[in-house]
N, C-alpha and C positions, 0 to 999 in steps of 0.2 A: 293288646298286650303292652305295659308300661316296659320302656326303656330300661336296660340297664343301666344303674349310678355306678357299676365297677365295671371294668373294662379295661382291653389290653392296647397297648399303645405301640406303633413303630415309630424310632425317634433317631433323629436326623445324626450327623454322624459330619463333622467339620474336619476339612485336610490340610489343616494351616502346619506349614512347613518344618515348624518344629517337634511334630507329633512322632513319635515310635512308628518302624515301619514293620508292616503285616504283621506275622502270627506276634513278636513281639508287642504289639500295643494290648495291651488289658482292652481299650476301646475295641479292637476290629475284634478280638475274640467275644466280647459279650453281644457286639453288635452281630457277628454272621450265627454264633450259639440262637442268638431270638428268632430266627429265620434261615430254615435250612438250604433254601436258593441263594444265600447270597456265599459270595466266593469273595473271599482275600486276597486281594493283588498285593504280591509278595514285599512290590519295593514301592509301594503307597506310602505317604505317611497319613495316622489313625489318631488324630489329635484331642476329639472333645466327640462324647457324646451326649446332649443334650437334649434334655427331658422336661418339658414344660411348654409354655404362649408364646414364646421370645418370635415375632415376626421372622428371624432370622432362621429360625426353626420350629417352626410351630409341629406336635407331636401331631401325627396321623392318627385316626382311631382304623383300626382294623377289624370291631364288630360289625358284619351288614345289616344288624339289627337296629342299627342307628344311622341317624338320615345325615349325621354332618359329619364331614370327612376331616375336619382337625379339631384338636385338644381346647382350642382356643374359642373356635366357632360353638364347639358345646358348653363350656361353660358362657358364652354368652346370650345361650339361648335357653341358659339353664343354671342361672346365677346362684341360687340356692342351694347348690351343691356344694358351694365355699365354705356353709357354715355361716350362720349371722354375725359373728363377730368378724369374718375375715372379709366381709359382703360391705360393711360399715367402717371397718380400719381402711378397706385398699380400693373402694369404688366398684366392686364388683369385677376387681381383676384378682389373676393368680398372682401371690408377689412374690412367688421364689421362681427361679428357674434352678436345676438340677442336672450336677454334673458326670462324668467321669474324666479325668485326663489321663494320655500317655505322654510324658517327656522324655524327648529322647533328646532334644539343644533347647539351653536355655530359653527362658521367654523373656520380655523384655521389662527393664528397672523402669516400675509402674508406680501408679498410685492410684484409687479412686475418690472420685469430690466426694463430700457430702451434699445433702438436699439440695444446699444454697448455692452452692460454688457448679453446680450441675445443670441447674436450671439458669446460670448466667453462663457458662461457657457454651449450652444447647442455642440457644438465642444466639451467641455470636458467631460459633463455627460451627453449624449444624452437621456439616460433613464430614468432619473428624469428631463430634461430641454426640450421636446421634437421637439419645434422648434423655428427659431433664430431670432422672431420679438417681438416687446416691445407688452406690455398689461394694455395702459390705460383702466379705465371702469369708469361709470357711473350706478348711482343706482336710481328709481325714484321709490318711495313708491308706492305699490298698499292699503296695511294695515299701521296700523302702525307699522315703519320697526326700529328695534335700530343696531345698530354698531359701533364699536371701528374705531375711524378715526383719524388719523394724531398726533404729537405730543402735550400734554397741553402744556399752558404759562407755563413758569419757576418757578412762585410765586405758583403756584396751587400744581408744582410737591413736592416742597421746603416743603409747607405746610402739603402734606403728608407723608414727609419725618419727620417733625417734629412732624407730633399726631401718627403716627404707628410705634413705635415702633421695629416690626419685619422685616418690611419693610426697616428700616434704616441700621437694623444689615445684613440683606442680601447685600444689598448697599456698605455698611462700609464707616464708620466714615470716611474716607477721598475722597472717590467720594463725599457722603453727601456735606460733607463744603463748595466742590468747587464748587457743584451745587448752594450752598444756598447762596453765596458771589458771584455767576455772577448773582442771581437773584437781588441783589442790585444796581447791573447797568445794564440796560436794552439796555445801548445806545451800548455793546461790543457783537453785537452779534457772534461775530467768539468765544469769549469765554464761551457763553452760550450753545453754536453749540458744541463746545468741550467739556465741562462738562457732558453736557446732552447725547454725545454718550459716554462716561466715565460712567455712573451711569447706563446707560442701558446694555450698555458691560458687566460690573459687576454682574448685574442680570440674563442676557440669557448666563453666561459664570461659574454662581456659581456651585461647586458641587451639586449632587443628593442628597446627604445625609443634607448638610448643608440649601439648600432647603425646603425638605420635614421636613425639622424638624421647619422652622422660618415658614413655611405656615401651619403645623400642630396649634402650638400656636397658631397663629391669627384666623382660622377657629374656634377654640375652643372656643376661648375670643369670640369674634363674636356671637357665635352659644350660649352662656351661657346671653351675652348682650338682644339679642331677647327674648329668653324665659324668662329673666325676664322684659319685656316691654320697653330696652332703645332703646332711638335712633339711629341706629348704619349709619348714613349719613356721617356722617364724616369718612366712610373708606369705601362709597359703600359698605355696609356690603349686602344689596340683592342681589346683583348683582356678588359681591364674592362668598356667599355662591350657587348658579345658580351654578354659571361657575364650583368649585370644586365639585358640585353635577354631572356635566355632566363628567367630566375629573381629577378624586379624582389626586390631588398632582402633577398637571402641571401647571411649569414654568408661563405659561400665565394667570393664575390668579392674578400673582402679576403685569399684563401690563394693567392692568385699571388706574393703579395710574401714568401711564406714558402718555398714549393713551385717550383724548376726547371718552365720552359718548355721540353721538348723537342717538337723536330720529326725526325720518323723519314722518309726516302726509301724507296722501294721497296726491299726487301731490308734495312734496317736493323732491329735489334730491341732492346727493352728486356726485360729483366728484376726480374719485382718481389717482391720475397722476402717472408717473413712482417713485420708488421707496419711495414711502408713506406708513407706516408700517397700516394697517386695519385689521380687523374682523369682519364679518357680525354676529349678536347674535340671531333676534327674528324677525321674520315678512312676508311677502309677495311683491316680488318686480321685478318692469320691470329692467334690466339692458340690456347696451351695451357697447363693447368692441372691440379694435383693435383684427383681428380673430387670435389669440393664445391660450395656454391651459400653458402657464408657469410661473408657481410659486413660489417662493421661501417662506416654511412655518419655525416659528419654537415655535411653540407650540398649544394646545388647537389642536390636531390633532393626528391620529393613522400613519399617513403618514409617509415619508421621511422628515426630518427637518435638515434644513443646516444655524445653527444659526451661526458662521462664516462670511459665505456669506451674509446672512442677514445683521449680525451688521454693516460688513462694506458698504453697501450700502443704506440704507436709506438716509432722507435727513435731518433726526434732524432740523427740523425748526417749530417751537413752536408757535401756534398760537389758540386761542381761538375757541370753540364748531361751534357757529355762524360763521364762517371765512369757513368753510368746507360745508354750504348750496350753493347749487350751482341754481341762478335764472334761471327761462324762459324769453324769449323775447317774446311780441305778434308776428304775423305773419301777415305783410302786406295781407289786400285784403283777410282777411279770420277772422273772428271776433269767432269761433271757434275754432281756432288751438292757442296755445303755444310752441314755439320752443325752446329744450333744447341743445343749441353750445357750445361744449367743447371746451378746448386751441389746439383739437388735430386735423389733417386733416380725420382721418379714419372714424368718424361717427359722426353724430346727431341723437336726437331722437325728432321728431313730436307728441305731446300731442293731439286727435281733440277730443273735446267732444259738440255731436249733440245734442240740445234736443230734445224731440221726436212730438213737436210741429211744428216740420222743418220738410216738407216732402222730402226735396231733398238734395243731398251735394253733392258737386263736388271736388271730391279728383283732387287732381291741379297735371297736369305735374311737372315732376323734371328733374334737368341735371344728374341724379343718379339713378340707380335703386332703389329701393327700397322693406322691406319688412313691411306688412301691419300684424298688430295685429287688431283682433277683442274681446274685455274685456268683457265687455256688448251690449248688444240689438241685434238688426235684420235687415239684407237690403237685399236691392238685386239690383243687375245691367243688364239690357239689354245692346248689343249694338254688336259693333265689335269683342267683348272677347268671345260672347256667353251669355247663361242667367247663370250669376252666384248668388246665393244664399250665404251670410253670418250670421254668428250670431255666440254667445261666442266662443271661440276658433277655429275662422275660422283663419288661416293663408294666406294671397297671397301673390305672388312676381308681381311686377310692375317694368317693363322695364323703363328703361330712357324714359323720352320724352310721355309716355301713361298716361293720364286721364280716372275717370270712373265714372259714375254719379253716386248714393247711392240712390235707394228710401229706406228713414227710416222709419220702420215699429212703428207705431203713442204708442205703449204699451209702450215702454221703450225708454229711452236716448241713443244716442250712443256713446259708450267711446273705441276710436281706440290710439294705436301708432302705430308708421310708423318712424322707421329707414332709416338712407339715409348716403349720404355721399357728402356735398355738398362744392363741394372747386368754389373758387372765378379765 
């Protein structure tokens, strides 16, 4: 009897310190839903669960109809399941890995390399850069999700450079100027590009002492502003005093006033391309990602921080909150699904939301493998795969080229993603 190409996955479940704890994390709920033996510890934190080859997590297959016990080991014992085009773009590997997050404290002001700058920093510090391919990601709201994304307009940074005070004197009078006089001409952007890595340099390059004393003030002024009823908008005063409460007297409290504040709704998405400075803050969220783990952080973080290497690769190009929502496309021949295509070859991610007034669905062949989240509701499939049973955090893997029909179970809607990698 041949193998099945569709199959159900158990996938690994990461307790990094900033995750939501117990029934709170969207992660521990989908991950103990997939498997009714597992139990919630109440004051765990439930940070990422991940779904894909990533050595750090490679998924489990849990049919015993198949001889190789992870995600990883079968596709390479069974290359063809890629799809011919993803077999030839990526070596015969998977190249997304596939997320969920729960934030419950910031994560840390990051960036990742591109191709080049990845494979020279793998080579130099293997142990902090671990291996040597870029790491676009995309982030698509399951809650309401907030994080620090890409650089402000130049008028917004200017502006806060002119009502804070401490923020200015951290800066110094002479990055300030030049920030605030290439904000008067907009049409020079090589020189607004240069200012603004000049003011930022200043800041992730100032002493410890001269820091912690210009962010002590402000937190003070601040924290004195609230208790007596003002309005403290004008310097993100809640959002400063959060982040200093999670991380007393680091650096990346003063990178709000540099960094866009978006807030994502369910179903909205951001996209972060290579060397784009971010930080994920509050929320519950599907992400996907070219399959890497390398990061360049440098603050808002207990890690390794290589602000150096940071500063000099970003890409200082300043553009408004709105400019960083990243749309869906409909999806021909499926009034159901919205497709989310990044600029990048390594992934997309498939939105399908069934209502539960639809008794059937037919997840459509792809030239890609693909892996299938289950968010909410109930199916199940007869057919060549076997009878498979899904519902909240059921994971599958879907071979190139395999279809499967869905009866949805009539009590609930069903809300799936399905990662893929689909080149032209």
């Amino acid at each position: 009897m041949a193998e099945p190409r569709v199959f159900l996955l158990s996938c690994v479940v990461q307790d990094y310190a900033w995750g939501k704890l117990g029934g709170d994390s969207e992660v521990a709920q989908l991950w103990a839903s997939g498997d009714s033996g597992r139990v919630i510890e109440p004051k765990k934190p439930f940070a990422e669960l991940w779904m894909g080859t990533h050595p750090k997590g490679d998924a489990l297959i849990t049919d015993n109809r198949i001889t190789q016990k992870t995600l990883g080991q079968w596709i390479a014992a069974h290359p063809d399941c890629l799809g011919s085009k993803v077999r030839e773009a990526f070596q015969d590997q998977l190249p997304f890995l596939f997320k969920v997050l729960s934030v419950r404290l910031a994560l840390s002001i990051q960036a990742h390399p591109d191709k080049e700058l990845a494979k020279k920093l793998h080579a130099q510090f293997p142990q902090h850069y671990p291996d040597d391919n870029h790491k676009p990601e995309m982030a698509i709201a399951l809650t309401p999700f907030r994080g620090l994304c890409g650089f402000r307009p130049i008028a917004d940074i200017a502006g806060f450079l002119q009502g804070i005070p401490e923020f200015r004197a951290l800066i110094g009078q002479d990055a300030a100027q030049q920030l605030e006089s290439s904000a008067e001409d907009p049409s020079k952007e090589a020189v607004q590009r240069k200012a603004l890595q000049r003011c930022f340099t200043c800041m992730m390059q100032s002493g410890k002492k001269e820091f912690a004393e210009q962010l002590n003030l402000l937190v003070q002024r601040v924290t004195q502003q609230v208790q007596r009823g003002e309005d403290v908008s004008y310097c993100i005063g809640d959002l400063l005093l959060t982040l200093h409460s999670q991380f007393p007297g680091d650096i990346g409290c003063f990178a709000i006033y540099f960094l866009n504040v978006v807030t994502l709704q369910p179903g909205e998405a951001m996209y972060l391309g290579a060397n784009e400075p971010h930080a994920y803050l509050e929320g519950d969220c599907i992400e996907c990602m070219a399959c890497s783990d390398n990061t360049v952080r440098a603050g808002l973080t207990p890690k390794f921080i290589d602000v150096d290497t940071l500063c000099a690769m970003l890409t200082y190009i300043p553009a408004p909150a709105a400019d960083k929502l990243f749309s869906p496309s409909p999806v021909i021949g499926d009034s159901y699904a919205l497709l989310y295509n990044p600029p990048v070859l390594d992934f997309s991610v498939i939105k399908i939301e069934v209502p539960s007034s639809v008794s059937q669905y037919q997840v459509a062949p792809l030239d890609s493998a693909s892996i299938l989240l289950v968010v909410r509701g109930q199916a199940t499939s007869q057919g060549i795969h076997g009878g498979l049973s899904l519902h909240s955090g059921s994971v599958l893997f879907i071979s190139a080229n395999e279809s499967l029909t869905l009866s949805v179970d009539p009590s609930h809607n069903l809300l799936l993603f399905r990662a893929c990698c689909l080149l032209q």
